[in-house]
C-alpha positions in Angstrom: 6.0 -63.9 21.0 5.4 -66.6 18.1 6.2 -65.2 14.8 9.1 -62.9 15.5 10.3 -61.0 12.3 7.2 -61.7 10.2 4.3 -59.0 9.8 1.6 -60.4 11.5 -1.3 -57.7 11.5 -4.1 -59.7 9.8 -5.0 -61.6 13.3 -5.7 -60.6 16.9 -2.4 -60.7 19.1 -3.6 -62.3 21.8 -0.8 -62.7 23.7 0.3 -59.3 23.6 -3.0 -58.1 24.5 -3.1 -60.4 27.2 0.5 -59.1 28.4 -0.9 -55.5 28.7 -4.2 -56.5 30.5 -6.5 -55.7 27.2 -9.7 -57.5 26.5 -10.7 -58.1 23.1 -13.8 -56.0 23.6 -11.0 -53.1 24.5 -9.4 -53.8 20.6 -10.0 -50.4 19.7 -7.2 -49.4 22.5 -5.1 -52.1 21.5 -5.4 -51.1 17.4 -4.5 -47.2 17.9 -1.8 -48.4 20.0 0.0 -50.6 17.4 -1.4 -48.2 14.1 1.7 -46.1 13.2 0.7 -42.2 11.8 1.9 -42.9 8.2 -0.7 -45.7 8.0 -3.5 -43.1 9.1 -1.7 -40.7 6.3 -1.9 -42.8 3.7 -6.0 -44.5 4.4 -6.9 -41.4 5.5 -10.1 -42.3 4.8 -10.6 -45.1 7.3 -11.7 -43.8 10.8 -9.0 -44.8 12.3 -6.3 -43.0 15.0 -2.7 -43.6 15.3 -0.7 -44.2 18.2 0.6 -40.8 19.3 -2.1 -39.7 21.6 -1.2 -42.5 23.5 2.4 -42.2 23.6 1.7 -39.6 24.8 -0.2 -40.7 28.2 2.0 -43.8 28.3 5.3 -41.9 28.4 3.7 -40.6 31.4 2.8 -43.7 33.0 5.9 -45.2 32.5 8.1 -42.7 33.8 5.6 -42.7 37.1 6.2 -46.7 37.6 9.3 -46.7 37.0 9.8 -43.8 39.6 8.0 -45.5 42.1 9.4 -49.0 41.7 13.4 -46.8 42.1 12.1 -44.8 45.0 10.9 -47.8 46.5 13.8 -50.5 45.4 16.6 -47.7 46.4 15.5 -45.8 49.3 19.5 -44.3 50.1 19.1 -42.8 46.3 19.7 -39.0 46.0 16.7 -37.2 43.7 20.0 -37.1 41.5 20.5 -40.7 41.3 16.9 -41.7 41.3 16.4 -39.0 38.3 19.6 -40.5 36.3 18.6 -44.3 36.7 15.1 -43.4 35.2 16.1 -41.6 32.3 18.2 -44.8 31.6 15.4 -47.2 32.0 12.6 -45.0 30.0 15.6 -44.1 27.3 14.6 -44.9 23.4 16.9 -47.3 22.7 15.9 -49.3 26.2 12.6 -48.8 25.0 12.8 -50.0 21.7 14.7 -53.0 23.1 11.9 -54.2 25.4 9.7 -53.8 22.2 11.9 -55.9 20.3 12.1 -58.6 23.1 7.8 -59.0 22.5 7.9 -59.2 19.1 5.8 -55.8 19.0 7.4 -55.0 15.3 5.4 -57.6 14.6 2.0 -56.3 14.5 2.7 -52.2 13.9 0.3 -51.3 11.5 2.5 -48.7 8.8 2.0 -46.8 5.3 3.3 -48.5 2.4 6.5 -46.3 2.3 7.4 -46.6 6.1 7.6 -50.6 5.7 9.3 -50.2 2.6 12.4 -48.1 4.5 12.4 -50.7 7.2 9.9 -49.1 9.9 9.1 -52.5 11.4 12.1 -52.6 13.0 12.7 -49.1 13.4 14.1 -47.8 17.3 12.1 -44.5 16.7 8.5 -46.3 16.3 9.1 -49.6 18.3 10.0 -46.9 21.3 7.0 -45.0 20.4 4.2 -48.2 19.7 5.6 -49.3 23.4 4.8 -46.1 25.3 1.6 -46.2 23.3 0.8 -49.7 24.7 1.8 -48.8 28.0 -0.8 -45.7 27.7 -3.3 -48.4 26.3 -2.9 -50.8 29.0 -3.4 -47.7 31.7 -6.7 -47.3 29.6 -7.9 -50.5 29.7 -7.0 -51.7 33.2 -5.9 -48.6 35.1 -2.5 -48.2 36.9 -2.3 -51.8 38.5 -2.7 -53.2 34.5 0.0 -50.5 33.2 2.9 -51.2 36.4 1.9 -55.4 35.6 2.8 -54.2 32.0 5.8 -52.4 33.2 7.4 -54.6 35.0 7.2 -57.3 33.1 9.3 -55.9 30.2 11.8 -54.0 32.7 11.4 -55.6 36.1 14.5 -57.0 35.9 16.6 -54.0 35.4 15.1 -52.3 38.3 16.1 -54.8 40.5 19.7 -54.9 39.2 20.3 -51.2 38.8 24.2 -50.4 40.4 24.3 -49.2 43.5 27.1 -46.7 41.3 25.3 -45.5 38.5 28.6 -45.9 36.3 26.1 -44.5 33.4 27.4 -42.1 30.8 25.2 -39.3 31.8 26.3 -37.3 29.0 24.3 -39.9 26.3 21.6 -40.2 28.8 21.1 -36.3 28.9 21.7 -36.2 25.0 18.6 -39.2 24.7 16.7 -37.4 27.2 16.9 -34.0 25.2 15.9 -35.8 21.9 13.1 -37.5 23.3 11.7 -33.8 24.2 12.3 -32.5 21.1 15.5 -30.9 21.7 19.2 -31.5 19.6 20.9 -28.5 20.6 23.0 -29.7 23.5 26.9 -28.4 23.8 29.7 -28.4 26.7 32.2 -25.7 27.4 35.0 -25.7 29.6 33.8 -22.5 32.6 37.2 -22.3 34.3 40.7 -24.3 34.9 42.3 -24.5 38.5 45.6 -25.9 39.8 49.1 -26.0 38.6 49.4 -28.8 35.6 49.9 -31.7 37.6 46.6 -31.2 39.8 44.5 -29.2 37.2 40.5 -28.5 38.2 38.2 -28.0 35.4 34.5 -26.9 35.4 32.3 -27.7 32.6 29.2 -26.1 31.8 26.5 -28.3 29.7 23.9 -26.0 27.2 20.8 -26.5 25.7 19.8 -24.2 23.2 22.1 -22.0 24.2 21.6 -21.9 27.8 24.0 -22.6 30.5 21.6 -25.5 32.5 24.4 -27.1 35.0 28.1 -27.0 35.8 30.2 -29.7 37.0 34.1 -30.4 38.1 36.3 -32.8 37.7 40.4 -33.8 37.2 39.9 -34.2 33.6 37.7 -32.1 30.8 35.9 -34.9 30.6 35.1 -35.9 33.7 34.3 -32.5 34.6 31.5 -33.1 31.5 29.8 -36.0 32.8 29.5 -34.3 36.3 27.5 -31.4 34.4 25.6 -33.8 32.2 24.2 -35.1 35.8 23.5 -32.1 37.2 21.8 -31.6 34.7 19.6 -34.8 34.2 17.2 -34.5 37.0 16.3 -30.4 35.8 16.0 -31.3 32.3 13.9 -34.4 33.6 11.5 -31.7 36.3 11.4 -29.3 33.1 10.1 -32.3 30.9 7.3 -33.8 33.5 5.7 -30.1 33.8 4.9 -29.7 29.8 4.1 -33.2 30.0 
């Protein structure tokens, strides 16, 4: 994108639009998609809607291509696997990246007080404005426009995802819990094994309070991450059905 780092709302990004397969008679789609809620707050008297409706759609077109491009790519995956390497694509911080690389800062449309604290640039709304372009592109041009969209800003992860996940699926499950809402997350060690040299440990990971999945291991924290993914692809089910 030309003009990266500058606020560039006055004009019509064309290539952006083009990127996510909306015509400029679609500009309504493209506007909510880039208008951040404290904008609508603070000109609440324009008819105008932010971007959170559609974050909310695109959230769920995004995690379907990217599903489908990992169940395709990996066909010897586990639901397990498949479940951990999503939640590592669709993750905020990936998100906000791929946002980033487009120069979608660029045209957000914010109040007055979130550009003065740095919102332009900030991994919480660049994550969201994405997932709301995504939901816009499915709009405008239907699932073959949103997966175009899709894979051009995380095509090439998918094709280089390990074959061995070696992903720290306890900050994968913490990211995926935030994203839904949820902060409460906590780890406890269920039961030691073994005489000292060849100890077993089973961790349990909780949300809210709720024992969700165990795992073991030769170490406390190994026995953690096992939990944290066996826990990824319930916490990612339990997600997809209030979605």
């Amino acid at each position: 994108m030309k003009n990266r780092g500058k606020k560039c709302s006055g004009s019509w990004p064309t290539e952006l639009a083009t990127m996510a397969g909306i015509e400029i008679k679609q500009r309504k789609l493209l506007d909510m998609a880039l208008t951040h809620p404290s904008y609508v707050y603070e000109n609440n008297r324009l008819p105008q809607e932010h971007n959170q409706r559609l974050e909310f759609l695109g959230d769920a077109v995004l995690g379907l291509v990217v599903a489908e491009q990992l169940y395709n790519q990996y066909p010897k995956w586990s639901e397990g696997e498949l479940s951990r390497h999503r939640a590592a694509i669709v993750c905020e911080a990936n998100l906000a990246e791929g946002a980033r690389r487009v120069g979608l800062g660029n045209w957000l449309k914010l109040g007055k007080g979130e550009e003065g604290s740095g919102g332009r640039d900030r991994t919480s709304s660049l994550a969201d404005a994405l997932e709301a372009l995504i939901g816009a592109s499915y709009l405008a041009g239907g699932i073959e426009a949103a997966r175009a969209l899709v894979l051009n800003l995380f095509g090439e992860k998918l094709e280089k995802m390990p074959e061995k996940t070696g992903i720290d699926h306890k900050t994968t499950l913490q990211e995926l819990v935030q994203k839904n809402g949820q902060t409460d997350i906590s780890y406890r060690i269920l039961e030691e094994s073994g005489p000292d040299h060849d100890k077993l440990f089973m961790a349990g990971v909780y949300l809210n309070g709720s024992l969700v999945a165990s795992g073991q291991g030769r170490t406390k924290k190994e026995a953690e991450q096992k939990a944290a993914g066996q826990a990824l692809p319930k916490i990612q089910r339990n997600h997809e059905a209030l979605s």
